[in-house]
Every structure is written in C-alpha cells, then in structure tokens.
C-alpha positions as CSV (number, residue, x, y, z in Angstrom):
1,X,0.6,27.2,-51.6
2,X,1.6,30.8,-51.5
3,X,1.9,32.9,-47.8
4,X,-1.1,35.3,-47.6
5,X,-0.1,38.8,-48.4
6,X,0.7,41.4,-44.9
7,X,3.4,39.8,-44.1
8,X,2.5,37.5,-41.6
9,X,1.6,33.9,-42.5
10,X,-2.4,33.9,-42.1
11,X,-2.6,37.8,-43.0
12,X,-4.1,38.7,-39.7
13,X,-1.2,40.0,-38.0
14,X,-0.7,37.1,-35.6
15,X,1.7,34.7,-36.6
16,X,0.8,32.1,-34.1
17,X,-2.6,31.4,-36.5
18,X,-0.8,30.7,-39.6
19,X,1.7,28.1,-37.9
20,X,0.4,24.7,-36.2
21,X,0.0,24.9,-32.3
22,X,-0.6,21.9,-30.6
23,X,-3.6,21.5,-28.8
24,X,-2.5,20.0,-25.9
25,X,-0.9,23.2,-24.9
26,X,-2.9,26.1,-27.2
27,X,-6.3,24.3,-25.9
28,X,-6.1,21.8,-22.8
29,X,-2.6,21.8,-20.6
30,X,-2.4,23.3,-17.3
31,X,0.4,26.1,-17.2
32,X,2.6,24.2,-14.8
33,X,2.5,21.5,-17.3
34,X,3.2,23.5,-20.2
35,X,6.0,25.3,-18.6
36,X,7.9,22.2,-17.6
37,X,8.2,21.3,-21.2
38,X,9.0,24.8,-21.8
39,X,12.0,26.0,-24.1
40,X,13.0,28.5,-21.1
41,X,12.4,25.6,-18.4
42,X,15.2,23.1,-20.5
43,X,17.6,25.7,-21.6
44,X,17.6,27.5,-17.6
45,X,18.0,24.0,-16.7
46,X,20.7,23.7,-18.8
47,X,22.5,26.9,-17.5
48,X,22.3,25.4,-14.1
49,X,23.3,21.9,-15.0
50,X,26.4,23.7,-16.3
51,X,26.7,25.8,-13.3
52,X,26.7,22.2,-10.8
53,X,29.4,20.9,-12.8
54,X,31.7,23.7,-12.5
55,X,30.7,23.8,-8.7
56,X,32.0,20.4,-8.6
57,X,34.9,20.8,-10.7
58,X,36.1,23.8,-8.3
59,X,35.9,21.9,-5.1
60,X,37.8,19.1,-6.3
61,X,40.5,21.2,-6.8
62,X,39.7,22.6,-10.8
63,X,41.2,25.7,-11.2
64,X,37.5,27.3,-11.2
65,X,37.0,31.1,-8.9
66,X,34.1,31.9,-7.1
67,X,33.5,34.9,-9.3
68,X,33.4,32.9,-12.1
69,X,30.4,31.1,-9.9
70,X,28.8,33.9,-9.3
71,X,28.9,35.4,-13.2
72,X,27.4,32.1,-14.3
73,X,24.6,32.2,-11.5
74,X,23.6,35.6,-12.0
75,X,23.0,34.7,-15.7
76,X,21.1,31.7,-15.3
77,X,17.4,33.2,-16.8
78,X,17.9,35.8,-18.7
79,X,18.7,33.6,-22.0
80,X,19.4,35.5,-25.5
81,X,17.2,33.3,-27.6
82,X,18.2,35.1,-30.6
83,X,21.7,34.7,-30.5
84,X,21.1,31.4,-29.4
85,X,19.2,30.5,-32.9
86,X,21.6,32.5,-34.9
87,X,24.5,30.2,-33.2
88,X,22.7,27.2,-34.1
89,X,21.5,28.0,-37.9
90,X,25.5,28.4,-38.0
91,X,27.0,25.8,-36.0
92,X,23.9,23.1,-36.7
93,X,24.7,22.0,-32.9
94,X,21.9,22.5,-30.6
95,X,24.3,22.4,-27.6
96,X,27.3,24.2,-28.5
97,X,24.9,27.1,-29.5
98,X,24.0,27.6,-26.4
99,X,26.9,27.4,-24.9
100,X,28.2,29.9,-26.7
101,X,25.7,32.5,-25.7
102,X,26.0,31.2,-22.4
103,X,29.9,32.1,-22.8
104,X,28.8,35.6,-24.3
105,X,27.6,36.8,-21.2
106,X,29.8,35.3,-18.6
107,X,33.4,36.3,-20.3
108,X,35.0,36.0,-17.3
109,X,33.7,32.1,-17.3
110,X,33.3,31.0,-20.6
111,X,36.9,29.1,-20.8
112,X,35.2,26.6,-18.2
113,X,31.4,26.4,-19.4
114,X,30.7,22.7,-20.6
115,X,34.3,21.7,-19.2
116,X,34.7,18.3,-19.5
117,X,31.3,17.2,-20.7
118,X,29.2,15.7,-23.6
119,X,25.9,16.8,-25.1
120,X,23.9,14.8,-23.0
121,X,25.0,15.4,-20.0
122,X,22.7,18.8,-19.8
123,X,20.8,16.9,-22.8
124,X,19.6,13.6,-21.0
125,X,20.1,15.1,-17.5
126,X,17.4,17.7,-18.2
127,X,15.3,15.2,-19.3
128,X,15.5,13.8,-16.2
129,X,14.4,16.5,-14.7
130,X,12.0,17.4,-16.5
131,X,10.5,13.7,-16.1
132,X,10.8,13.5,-12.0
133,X,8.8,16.9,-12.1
134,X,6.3,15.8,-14.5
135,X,5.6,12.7,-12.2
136,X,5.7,15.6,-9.4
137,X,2.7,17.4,-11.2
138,X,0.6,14.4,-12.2
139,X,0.6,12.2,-8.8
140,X,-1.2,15.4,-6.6
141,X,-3.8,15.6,-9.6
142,X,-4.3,11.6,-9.5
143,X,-4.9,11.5,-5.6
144,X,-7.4,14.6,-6.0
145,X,-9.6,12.1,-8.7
146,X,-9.1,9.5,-6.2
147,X,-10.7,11.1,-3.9
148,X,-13.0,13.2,-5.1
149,X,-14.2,9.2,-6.4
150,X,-13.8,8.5,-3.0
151,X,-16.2,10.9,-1.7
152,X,-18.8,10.2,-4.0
153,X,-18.4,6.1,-3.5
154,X,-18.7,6.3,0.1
155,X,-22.1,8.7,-0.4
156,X,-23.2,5.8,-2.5
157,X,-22.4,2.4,-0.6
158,X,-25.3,1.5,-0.3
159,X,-27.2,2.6,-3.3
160,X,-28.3,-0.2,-5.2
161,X,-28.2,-0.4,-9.1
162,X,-28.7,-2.6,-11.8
163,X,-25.4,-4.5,-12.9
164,X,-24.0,-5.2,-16.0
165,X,-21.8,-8.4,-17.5
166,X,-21.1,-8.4,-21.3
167,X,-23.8,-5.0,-21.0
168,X,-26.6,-7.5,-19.8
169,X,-28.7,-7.2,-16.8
170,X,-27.2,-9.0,-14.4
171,X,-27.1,-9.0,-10.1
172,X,-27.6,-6.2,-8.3
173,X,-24.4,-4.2,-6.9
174,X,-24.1,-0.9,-5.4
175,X,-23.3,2.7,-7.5
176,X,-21.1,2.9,-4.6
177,X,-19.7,-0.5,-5.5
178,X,-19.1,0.1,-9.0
179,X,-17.7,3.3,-7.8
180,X,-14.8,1.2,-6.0
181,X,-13.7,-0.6,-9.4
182,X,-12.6,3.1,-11.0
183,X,-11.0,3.5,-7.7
184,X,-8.8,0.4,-7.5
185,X,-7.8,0.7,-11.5
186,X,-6.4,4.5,-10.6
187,X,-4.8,3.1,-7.5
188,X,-2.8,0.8,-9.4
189,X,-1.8,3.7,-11.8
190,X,-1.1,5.8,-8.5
191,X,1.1,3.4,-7.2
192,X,3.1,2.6,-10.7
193,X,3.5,6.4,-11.0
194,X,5.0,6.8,-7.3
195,X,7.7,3.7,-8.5
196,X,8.4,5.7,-11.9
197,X,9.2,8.4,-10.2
198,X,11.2,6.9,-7.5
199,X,12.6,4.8,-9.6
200,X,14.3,7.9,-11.6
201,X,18.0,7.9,-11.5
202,X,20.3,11.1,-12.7
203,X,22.9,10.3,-15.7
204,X,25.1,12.2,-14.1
205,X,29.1,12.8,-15.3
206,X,29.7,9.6,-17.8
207,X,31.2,11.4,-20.7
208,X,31.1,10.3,-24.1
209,X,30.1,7.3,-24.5
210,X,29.6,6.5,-20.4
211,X,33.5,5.6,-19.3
212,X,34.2,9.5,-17.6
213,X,37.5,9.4,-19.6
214,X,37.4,13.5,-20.6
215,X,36.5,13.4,-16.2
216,X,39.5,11.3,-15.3
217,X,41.9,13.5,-17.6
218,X,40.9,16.3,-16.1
219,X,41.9,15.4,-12.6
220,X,44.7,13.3,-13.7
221,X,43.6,9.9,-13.3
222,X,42.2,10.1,-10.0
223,X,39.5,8.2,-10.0
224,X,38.3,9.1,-6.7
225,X,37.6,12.7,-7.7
226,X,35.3,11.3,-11.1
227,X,33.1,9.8,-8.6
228,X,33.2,12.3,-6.0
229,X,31.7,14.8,-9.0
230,X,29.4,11.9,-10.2
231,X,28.2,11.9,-6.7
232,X,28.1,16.3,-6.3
233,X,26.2,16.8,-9.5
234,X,23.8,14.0,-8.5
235,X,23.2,15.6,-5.3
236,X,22.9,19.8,-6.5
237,X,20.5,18.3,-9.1
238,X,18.3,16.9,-6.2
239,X,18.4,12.9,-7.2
240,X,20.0,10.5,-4.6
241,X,21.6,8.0,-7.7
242,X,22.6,8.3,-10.8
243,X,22.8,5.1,-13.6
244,X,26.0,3.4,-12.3
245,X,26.4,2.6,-16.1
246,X,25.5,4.3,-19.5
247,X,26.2,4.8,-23.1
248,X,26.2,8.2,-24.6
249,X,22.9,8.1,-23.1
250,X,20.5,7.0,-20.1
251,X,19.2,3.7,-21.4
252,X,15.9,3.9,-23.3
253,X,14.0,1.3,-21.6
254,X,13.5,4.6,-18.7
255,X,11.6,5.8,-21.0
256,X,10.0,3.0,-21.8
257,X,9.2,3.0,-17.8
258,X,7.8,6.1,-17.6
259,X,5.6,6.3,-20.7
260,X,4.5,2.3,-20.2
261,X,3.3,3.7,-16.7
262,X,1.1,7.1,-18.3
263,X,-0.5,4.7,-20.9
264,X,-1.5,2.6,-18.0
265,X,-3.1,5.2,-16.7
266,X,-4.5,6.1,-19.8
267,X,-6.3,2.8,-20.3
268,X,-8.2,3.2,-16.6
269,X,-9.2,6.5,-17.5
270,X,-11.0,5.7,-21.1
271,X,-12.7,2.4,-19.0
272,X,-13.8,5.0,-16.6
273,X,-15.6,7.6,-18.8
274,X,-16.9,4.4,-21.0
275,X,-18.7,3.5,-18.4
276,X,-19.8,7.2,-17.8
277,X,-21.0,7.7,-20.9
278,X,-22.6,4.3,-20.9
279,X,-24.3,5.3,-17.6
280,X,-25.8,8.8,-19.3
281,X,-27.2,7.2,-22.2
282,X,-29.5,5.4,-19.7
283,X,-29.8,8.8,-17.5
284,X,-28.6,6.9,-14.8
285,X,-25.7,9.1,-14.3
286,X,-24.3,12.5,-15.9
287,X,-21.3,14.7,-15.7
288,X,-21.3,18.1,-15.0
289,X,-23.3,20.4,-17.7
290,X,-22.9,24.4,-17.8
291,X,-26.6,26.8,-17.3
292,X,-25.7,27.9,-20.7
293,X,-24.0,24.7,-22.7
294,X,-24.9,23.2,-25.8
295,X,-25.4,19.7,-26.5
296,X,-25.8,19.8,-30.2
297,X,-26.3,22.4,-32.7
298,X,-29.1,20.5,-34.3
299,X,-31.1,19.0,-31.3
300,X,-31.1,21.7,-28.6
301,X,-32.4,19.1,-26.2
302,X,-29.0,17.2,-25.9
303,X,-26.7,16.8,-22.7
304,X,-23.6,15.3,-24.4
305,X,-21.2,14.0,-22.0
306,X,-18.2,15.7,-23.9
307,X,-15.9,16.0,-20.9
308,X,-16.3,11.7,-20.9
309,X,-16.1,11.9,-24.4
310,X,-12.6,13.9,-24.3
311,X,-10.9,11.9,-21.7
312,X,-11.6,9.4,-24.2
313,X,-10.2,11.1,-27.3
314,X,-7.1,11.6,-25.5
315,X,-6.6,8.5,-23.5
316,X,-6.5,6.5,-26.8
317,X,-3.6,9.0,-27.8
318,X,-2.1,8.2,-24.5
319,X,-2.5,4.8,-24.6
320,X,-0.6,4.2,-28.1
321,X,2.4,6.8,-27.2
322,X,3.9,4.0,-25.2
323,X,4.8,2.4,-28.6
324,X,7.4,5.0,-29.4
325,X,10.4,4.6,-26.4
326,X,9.6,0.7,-27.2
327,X,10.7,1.3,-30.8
328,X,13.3,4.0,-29.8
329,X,15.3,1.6,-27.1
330,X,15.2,-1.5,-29.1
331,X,16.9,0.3,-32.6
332,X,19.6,2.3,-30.4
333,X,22.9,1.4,-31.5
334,X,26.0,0.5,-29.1
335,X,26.2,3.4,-27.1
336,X,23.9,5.6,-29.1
337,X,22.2,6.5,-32.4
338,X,21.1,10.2,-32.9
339,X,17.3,8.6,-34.1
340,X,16.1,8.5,-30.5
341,X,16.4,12.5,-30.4
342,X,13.6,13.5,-32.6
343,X,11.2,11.0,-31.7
344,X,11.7,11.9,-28.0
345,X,11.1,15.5,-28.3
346,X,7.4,14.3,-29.3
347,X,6.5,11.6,-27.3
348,X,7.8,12.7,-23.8
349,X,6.3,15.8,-23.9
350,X,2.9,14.4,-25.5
351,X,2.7,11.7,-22.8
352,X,2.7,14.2,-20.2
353,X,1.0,16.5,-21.5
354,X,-1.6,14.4,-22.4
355,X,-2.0,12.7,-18.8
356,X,-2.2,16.4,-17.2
357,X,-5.1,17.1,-19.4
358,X,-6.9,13.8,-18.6
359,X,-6.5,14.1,-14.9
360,X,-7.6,17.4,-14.6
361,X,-10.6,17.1,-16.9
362,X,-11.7,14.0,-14.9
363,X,-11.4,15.6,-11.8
364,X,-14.0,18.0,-13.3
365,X,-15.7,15.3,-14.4
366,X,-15.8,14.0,-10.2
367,X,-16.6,17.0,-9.0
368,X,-19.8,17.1,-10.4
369,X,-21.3,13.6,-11.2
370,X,-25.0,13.2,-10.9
371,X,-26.8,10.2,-10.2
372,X,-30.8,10.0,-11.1
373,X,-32.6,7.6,-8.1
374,X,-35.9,7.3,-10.1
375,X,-34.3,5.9,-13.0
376,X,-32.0,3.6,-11.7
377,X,-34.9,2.6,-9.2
378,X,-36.9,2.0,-12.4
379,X,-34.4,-0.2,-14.4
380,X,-33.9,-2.1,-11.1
381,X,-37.9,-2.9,-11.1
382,X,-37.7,-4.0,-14.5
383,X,-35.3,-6.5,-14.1
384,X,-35.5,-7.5,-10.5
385,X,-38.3,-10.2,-10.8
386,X,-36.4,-12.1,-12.8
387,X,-33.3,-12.2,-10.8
388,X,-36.0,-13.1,-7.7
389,X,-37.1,-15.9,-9.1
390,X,-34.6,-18.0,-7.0
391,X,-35.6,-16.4,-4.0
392,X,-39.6,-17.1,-4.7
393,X,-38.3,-21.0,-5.2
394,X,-36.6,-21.1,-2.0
395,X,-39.6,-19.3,-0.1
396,X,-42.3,-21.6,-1.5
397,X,-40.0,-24.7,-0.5
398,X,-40.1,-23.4,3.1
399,X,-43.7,-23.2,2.7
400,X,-44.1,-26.7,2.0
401,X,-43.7,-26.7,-1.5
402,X,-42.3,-29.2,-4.8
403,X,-38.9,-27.1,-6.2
404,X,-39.5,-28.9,-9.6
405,X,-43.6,-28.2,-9.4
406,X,-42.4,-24.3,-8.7
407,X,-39.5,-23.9,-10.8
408,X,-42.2,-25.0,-13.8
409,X,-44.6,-22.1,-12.9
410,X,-41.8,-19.8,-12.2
411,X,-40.6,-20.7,-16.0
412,X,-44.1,-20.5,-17.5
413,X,-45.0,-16.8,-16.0
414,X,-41.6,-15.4,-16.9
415,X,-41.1,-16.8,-20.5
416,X,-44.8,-15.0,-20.3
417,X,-43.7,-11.6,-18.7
418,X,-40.3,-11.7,-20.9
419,X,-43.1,-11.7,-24.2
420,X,-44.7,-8.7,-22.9
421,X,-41.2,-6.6,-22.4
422,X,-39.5,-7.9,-25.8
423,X,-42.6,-8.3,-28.1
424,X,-45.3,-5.7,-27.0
425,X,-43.0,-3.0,-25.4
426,X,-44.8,-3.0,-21.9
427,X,-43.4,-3.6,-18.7
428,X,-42.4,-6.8,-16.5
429,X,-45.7,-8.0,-15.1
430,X,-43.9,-11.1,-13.7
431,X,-44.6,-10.4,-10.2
432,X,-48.5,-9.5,-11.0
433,X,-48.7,-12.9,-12.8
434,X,-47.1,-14.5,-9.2
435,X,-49.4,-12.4,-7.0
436,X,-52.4,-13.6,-9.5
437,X,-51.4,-17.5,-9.7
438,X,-53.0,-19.2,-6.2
439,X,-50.4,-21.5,-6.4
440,X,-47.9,-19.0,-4.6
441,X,-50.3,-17.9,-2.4
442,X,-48.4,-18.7,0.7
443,X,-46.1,-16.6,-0.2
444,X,-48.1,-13.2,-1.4
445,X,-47.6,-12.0,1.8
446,X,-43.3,-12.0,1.4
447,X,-43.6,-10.8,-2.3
448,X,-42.6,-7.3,-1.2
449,X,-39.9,-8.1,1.0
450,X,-38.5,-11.1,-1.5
451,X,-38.2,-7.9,-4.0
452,X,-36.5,-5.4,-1.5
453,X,-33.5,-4.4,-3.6
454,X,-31.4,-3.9,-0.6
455,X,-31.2,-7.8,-0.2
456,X,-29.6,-8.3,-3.6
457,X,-26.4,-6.2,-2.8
458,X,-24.7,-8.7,-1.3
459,X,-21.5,-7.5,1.0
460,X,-21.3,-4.0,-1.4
461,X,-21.8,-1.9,1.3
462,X,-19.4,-3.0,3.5
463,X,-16.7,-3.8,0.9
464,X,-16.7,0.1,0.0
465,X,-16.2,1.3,3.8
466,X,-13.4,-1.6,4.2
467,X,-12.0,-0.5,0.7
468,X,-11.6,3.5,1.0
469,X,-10.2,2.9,5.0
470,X,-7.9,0.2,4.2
471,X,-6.4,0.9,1.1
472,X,-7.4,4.3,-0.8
473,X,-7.2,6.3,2.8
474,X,-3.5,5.4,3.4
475,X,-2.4,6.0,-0.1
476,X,-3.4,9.4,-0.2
477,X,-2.5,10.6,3.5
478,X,0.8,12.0,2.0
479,X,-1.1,14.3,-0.7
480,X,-3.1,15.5,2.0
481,X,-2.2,19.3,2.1
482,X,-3.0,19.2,-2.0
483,X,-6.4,17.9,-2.0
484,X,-7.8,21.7,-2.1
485,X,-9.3,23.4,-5.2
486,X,-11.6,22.4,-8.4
487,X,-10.9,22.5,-11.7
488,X,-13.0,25.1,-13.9
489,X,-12.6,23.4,-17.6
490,X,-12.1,26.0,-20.5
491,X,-14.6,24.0,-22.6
C-alpha cells in the first residue's frame, strides 16, 4: 500500500502513528521498566562495559593512560545515534558501529576501545545487566502485591464465605482464607525470582569462543593476569562471579532460568484475577471502579472487572514466552549460532515488560478490592443447610435419637428443599421443613446455633494469622523501606 501523502507515514505529522509501537511500552510499562530496555540504557552500558575493560587492561600493566580513562568516561552518554546508524547501514555490524563512534569522540582512546574483546562481551554482558536490574525492578513490586494481599487477608480471617471445588458449593472457608492461597502461589514466585536473580552470573572476559586466547596474547601468556581481568571486570560491573565457562556466549538455559521464573509468575497471577472475576460475577467481590468509568458502551449499568480481565490478557502472553529461550538453547550450535540474537531481542524484553505491567496493575487491583457481606452472607444461607445436615444428625443422636431413622428424614426434606431451589426458583426452605417436622423437635431449640456460619470455618482463622507472621512477614522484611505508594492505572 502506498505512504499517505505529507511526508510522514500516517499524514498527520507524527511518525510514531504510522509505525507499530508496542503496547507494552506506548500503553502499559512503567518508565523504569521501559528505560531498562532502552536503546540509550544498552548502548551507555556498552560505553561503560568498554570503559571496565580498559580499566583493567591498564592496571595489569596494558599500555593504557589515565587520560585516555578519563576521555572515554566523560563520553559515556552523550551517544551520536546518527553516526551510529550510518556506521552500521555501512558496516552491517551492530558492534563495530558503535565502536567506531565511540572512537570518534575519544581520539585520544580509540586505538584501545574494544581491545581484546568479542561482540558479546558488551553484547551478552549487557544483557546481564539489564536482566539483574529487571529482577531489581520486579521483586519490590511483588512484595508490595503481597502485602497489600496481606493486609486485606488478615482484615478478613475470619470472614466466612461459601467455598468452591470444581465451582460447586462446597465447605465453608474464610475470604481471609482464600485470601492466603493467592498469597502462598506469589510467594513461591517471590522466592524463584530472588534465586534468578542471585543466581545471575557475569560472562565476563572469555573471548571468542570462551578460551580468553585474544586475553592471554595480550599479556603474553600470563595466565594470571586473564583471570585477574576476568575477576576486575566482574567486580566494576557489580556481579560477584562470572560463568567459569562459556561459548561465544552465556549459555541459553539462563535464559531459560529467568523467563521459566516470569511465566511462573504469570500463571499465579491469571489464577488470581480468575478467581476475581469469578468472585464479581457473583457480587461477592470487585476491583476498584473509577466515579466516572464505563462498563460497556451498550449497557451503562455494567462494572467490568477489566483491570482482572487485563492481568489476564497478558499473563497468557507471559506464560507462553517461556517457550522461546527453550527453543533458542536447545538449537544453539557448538559455541554459538547467530539465530538466538533476534529471537532474544523480543522475548527478554517482552517477558519483563510484561511482568512490570501485571504487577503493577494487580497491585491496583489490591489496593482497592471490595468485598459485599450481604451477599456472601446470602449465598452462605442458601447453601448452608445442606452442608448442616451432618451436624443436625449428630445433635439428634445426642438427643436420643436412631442415625438411620434421622438420616431418612434428613434425605427426604432436602431432596424436597433441593426441588424448590432447582425446579421452582425459590429459596432453600430446608431448615423451615426441619423446624416444621416434630420429629426434630428436640433439637429446634439448637437449630440457630447448628447453622452459625462461624462453626463451619474450621482452623481458617488461625491458619491466616500463623500464615502472614510465619512465612509472608519474614519474606518481605527486606523490602520494607519500598512498601510506600499506590499505583494510579492509566486505563
């Protein structure tokens, strides 16, 4: 199809709305998230990657000056991105292009730029980087939902509400309770997140294909001095290891690791805001809804739980992104194949992206749950004399009562009051048929108390207090200075 006419493709005058823009960053990421997948965040990062290695290089005895240092340092933002493209239409080498303009202005170091190394050593290395400080955005943002969930479980121990198995009625638990199961699902993820990121290594100097042979010709076959700048790069860069061994490359299966661990995540997050939207459609429970938001176009009446209904959207994206690194580290070749590049600069960027948007739309989401007592009171009195059947049994037996003579009745009046509910529409009159029948007449006078819904919660209660001070309360004492501030969604 032909460009519009003006010039610009879209004919508005802003190019941006004739090209693609992904969404997670036009529409949904945070800035700090955005930025660390940022053009200027990797190629800075590679100005300063280059700038550690020289470092090293000079105090083990390189001929490298200090004001050849200090030129490099002083130049390490202010990238020419025009030369930089021009370089790399010409060259077709990513790299090399931008070490070239690098070189342009720092003449006084630009024999010593890149000395030594391969592509990926500011190629894989950045990655790195950029993956420890993605972990470093998304863990404070986890142990905020956590808590927030936290807060609102511990309001709710003891609030009890219809369960659910296979989305049937089933025993009473707590909203606290149920609360706790979101909780210990996002715990898990908190904790695999914490390993993933501790579990990051640097690549380090390896060379070509991972042997440090361009390293050990520089400093004449001292071996000493290849680790010693293994070791100084490691340390400027702010890891404490690097990957003792590698290809051309960091192995794959890292990012298989820290993907695997944002799916995960991913897959706790869509149960959670199922069960949220699940919740709404019987007006048990709702998220947050603006004065002025609209449900639907058509039915002004509607209170669509669309922030649910987004983490959702996404969290399926999330969850299948893992499926790339898989495919990426099992088809790399020997020491490398240049197929992993591509793929990568989509899937590690959409992963994270994708979990910063999640986390901070479901700590909107937490911030402002409501819970409707009158209708989960309700649903509880439509179900409860059945489940209190048992308990009218046991009471008639202590009253001197047959089981077998009781369980019959018991079975007659509730097939009865089950007819009224499924065929008529009305509601369960079991316990009026009980108070009715003279045969249970010894026991009219517990009917009240046998149907107390406070006595079908079992240990809830306590199991949320023993839950959020034994395990959740520990795990987030170290983000405790960045629990502060809500999230305002752009909806």
């Amino acid at each position: 199809m032909a460009q519009p006419a003006g010039g610009e493709a879209g004919g508005g005058g802003d190019s941006d709305l004739g090209r693609y823009r992904s969404p997670l960053v036009s529409r949904y990421s945070s800035p700090e998230m955005a930025f660390n997948f940022s053009e200027a965040k990797k190629f800075s990062t590679w100005r300063r990657l280059w700038l550690y290695l020289a470092r090293g290089e000079r105090m083990l005895g390189l001929p490298i000056t200090e004001e050849q240092l200090q030129e490099m340092e002083s130049h390490l933002e202010n990238i020419d991105y025009k030369m930089a493209a021009e370089e790399e239409k010409k060259l077709r080498h990513d790299v090399m292009a931008h070490v070239h303009t690098f070189a342009h202005c720092c003449p006084k170091a630009a024999a010593i730029i890149h000395l030594g190394a391969t592509s990926c050593y500011v190629g894989d290395n950045t990655d790195l980087i950029v993956l420890r400080d993605g972990f470093d955005i998304l863990l404070p943002k986890l142990a905020r939902v956590i808590s927030r969930l936290a807060g609102f479980a511990q309001e709710h121990a003891a609030h009890p509400t219809l369960g659910f198995t296979h989305y049937q009625p089933a025993q009473l638990t707590t909203v606290g309770k149920r609360c706790c199961l979101w909780i210990q699902d996002l715990c898990m993820d908190l904790r695999n997140l914490e390993r993933a990121r501790s579990e990051l290594r640097f690549r380090g100097v390896k060379g070509t294909t991972g042997t440090q042979a361009s390293f050990l010709q520089l400093f004449e076959g001292d071996h000493s001095k290849v680790e010693e700048l293994d070791r100084l790069v490691t340390e400027m860069a702010g890891f404490q290891q690097t990957y003792m061994v590698t290809g051309q490359t960091y192995s794959r299966k890292v990012d298989i690791d820290s993907v695997a661990v944002l799916s995960s995540l991913g897959a706790s997050v869509h149960k959670i805001c199922t069960d949220i939207r699940l919740l709404a459609n019987l007006k048990e429970m709702e998220e947050p809804f603006e004065k002025d938001q609209i449900g639907s176009s058509a039915m002004p009446y509607k209170r669509n739980p669309m922030r649910s209904e987004r983490c959702c959207s996404l969290a399926r994206h999330l969850m299948m992104l893992v499926l790339d690194p898989l495919q990426t580290a099992a088809v790399q070749w020997f020491e490398r194949t240049l197929d992993d590049s591509a793929n990568r600069r989509i899937c590690l960027p959409e992963a994270f992206l994708t979990a910063d948007v999640i986390l901070s739309t479901l700590q909107n989401i937490t911030e402002g749950l409501v819970i409707y007592p009158k209708v989960i009171e309700r649903h509880i009195r439509q179900e409860l004399p059945f489940m209190a059947t048992e308990n009218i049994i046991m009471a008639m037996v202590k009253a001197g009562g047959n089981r077998q003579d009781c369980h019959e009745r018991i079975r007659v009046l509730s097939q009865q009051a089950a007819a009224v509910v499924k065929q008529e529409g009305g509601d369960n009159d079991l316990m009026s048929r009980v108070r009715s029948d003279p045969y249970f007449s010894p026991i009219h006078g517990q009917l009240q108390l046998l149907l107390d819904p406070s006595s079908f919660i079992g240990c809830a209660p306590q199991q949320v207090v023993r839950f959020l001070e034994q395990e959740v309360g520990p795990m987030l004492v170290r983000y405790a200075s960045q629990m502060e501030g809500k999230v305002e969604l752009e909806l």
